[in-house]
C-alpha positions as CSV (number, residue, x, y, z in Angstrom):
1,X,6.0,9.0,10.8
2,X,8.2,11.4,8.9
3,X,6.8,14.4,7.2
4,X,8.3,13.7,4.0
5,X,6.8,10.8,3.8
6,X,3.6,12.6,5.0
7,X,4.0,15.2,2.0
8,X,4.6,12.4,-0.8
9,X,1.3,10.6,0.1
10,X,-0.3,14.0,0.1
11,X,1.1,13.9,-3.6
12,X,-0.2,10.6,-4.3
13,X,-3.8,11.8,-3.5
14,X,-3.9,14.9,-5.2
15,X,-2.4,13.0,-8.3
16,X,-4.3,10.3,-8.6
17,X,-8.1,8.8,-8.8
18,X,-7.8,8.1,-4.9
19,X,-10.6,9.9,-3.0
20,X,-9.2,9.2,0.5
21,X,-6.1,7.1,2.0
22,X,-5.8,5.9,5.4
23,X,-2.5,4.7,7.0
24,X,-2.1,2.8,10.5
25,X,1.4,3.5,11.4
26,X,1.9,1.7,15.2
27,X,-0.3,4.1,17.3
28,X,-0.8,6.3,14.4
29,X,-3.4,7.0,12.2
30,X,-2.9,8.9,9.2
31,X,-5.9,9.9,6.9
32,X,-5.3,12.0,4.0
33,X,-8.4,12.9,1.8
34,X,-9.6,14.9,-1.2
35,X,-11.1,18.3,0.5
36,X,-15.0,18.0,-0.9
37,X,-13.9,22.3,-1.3
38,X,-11.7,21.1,-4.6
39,X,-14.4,19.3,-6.4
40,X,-17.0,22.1,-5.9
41,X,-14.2,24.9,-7.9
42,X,-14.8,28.4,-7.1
43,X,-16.8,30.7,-8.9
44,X,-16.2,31.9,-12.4
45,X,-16.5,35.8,-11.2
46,X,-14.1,36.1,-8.1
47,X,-10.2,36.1,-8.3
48,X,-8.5,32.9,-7.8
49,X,-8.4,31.6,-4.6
50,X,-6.2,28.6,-3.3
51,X,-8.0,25.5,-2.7
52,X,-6.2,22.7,-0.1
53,X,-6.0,20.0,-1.9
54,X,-6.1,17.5,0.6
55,X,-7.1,17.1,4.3
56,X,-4.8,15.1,6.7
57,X,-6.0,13.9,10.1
58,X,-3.6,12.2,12.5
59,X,-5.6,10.0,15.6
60,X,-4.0,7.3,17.6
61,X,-5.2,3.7,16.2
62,X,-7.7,2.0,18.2
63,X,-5.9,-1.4,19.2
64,X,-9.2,-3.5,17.2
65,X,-8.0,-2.1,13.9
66,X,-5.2,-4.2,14.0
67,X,-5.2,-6.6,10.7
68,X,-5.8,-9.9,10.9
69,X,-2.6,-11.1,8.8
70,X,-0.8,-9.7,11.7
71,X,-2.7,-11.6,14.5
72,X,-1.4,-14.1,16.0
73,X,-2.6,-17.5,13.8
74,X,-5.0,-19.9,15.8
75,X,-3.3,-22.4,13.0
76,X,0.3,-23.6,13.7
77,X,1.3,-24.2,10.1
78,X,-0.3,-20.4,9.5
79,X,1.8,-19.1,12.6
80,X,5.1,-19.9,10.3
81,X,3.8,-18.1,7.4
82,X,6.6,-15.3,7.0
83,X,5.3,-11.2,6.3
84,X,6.8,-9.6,2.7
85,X,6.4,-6.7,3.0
86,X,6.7,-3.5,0.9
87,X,10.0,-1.4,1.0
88,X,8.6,1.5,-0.6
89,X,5.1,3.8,-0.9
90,X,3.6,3.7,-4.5
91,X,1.3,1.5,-6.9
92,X,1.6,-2.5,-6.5
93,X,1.1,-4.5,-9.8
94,X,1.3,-8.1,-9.4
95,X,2.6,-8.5,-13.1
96,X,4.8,-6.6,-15.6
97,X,2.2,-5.2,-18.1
98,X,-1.6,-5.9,-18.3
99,X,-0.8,-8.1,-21.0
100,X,1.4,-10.4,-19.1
101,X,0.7,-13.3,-16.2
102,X,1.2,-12.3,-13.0
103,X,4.9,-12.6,-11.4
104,X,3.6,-15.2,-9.0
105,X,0.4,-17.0,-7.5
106,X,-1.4,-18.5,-4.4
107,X,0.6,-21.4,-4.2
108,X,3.5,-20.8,-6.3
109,X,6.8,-22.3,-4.9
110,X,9.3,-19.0,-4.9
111,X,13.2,-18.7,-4.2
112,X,15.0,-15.7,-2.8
113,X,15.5,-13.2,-5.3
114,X,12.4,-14.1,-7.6
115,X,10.5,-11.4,-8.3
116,X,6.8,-11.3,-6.7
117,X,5.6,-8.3,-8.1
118,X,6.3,-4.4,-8.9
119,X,5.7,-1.6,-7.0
120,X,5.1,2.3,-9.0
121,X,6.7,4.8,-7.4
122,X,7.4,8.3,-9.2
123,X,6.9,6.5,-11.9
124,X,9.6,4.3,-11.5
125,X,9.1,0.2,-11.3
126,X,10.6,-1.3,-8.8
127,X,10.6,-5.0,-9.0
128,X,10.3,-6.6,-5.5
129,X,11.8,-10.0,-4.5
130,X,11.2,-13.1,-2.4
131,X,13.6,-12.4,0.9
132,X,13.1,-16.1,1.1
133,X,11.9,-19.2,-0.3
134,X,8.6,-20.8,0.6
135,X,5.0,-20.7,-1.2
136,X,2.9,-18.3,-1.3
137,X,-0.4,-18.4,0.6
138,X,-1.7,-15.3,0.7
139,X,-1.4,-12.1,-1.6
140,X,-2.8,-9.2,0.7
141,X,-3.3,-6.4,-1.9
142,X,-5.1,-5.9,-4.9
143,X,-3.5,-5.0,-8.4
144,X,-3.2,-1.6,-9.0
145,X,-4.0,-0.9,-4.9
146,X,-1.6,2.2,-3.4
147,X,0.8,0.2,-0.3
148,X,2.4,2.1,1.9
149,X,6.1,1.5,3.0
150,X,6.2,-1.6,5.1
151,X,2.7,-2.9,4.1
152,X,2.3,-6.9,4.1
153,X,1.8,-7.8,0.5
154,X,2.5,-11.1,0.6
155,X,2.2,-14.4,3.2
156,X,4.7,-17.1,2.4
157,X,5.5,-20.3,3.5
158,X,8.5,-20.7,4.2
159,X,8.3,-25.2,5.1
């Protein structure tokens, strides 16, 4: 995994309600947290002191923690579903505003170059789009959830 990726996760975290973030990268696991130090402060009468702001742990994946969208389906129809995944790290919101429906549903027909959903990053939106057409079967993340480059977000049929 590159660092600068590393680094902009580290940002994420420290900017944001997330107490801890875990990334399986092929035999990698990354796991970035808040350091319980930075919640505790330091104390009124001594001089500033620097407080790291997150704590990042890097283990090879155990070969279980694989995820079950990425399994091999028992199913045949399911073992044609095709992965869309995300192209970028940030914030996935599965419609434009709060106020509006979502971009697309379990079960929506979708063509190539609709879009499914947005993903925040630097707080810029970046609408993604269907690489193909199909339906959808499967949404993988929850609105609002951080995704991480190349995360599944969405399993679509593509018969």
């Amino acid at each position: 995994m590159d660092i600068q990726k590393v680094r902009e996760l580290v940002k994420l975290v420290e900017h944001s309600g997330i107490e801890q973030l875990e990334i399986v990268d092929k035999d990698t696991t990354i796991r970035i947290q808040k350091s319980p130090a930075a919640a505790v402060g330091v104390p009124q009468m001594a001089p500033p002191q620097p407080v790291p702001a997150a704590v990042i742990a890097a283990a090879p994946a155990p070969a279980a923690d694989a995820a079950p969208a990425a399994a091999p389906a028992a199913d045949p129809a399911r073992a044609r579903w095709k992965e869309l995944r995300s192209p970028i790290v940030g914030t996935f919101y599965r419609a434009p505003s709060p106020t509006n429906p979502n971009f697309v549903n379990v079960g929506d027909r979708v063509s190539k170059g609709q879009p499914l959903c947005i993903i925040e990053a630097m707080k810029v939106m970046n609408e993604i789009e269907a690489e193909i057409d199909g339906t959808i079967r499967e949404i993988l993340v929850e609105n609002g959830s951080p995704v991480e480059a190349e995360a599944v977000l969405f399993l679509v049929d593509p018969a």
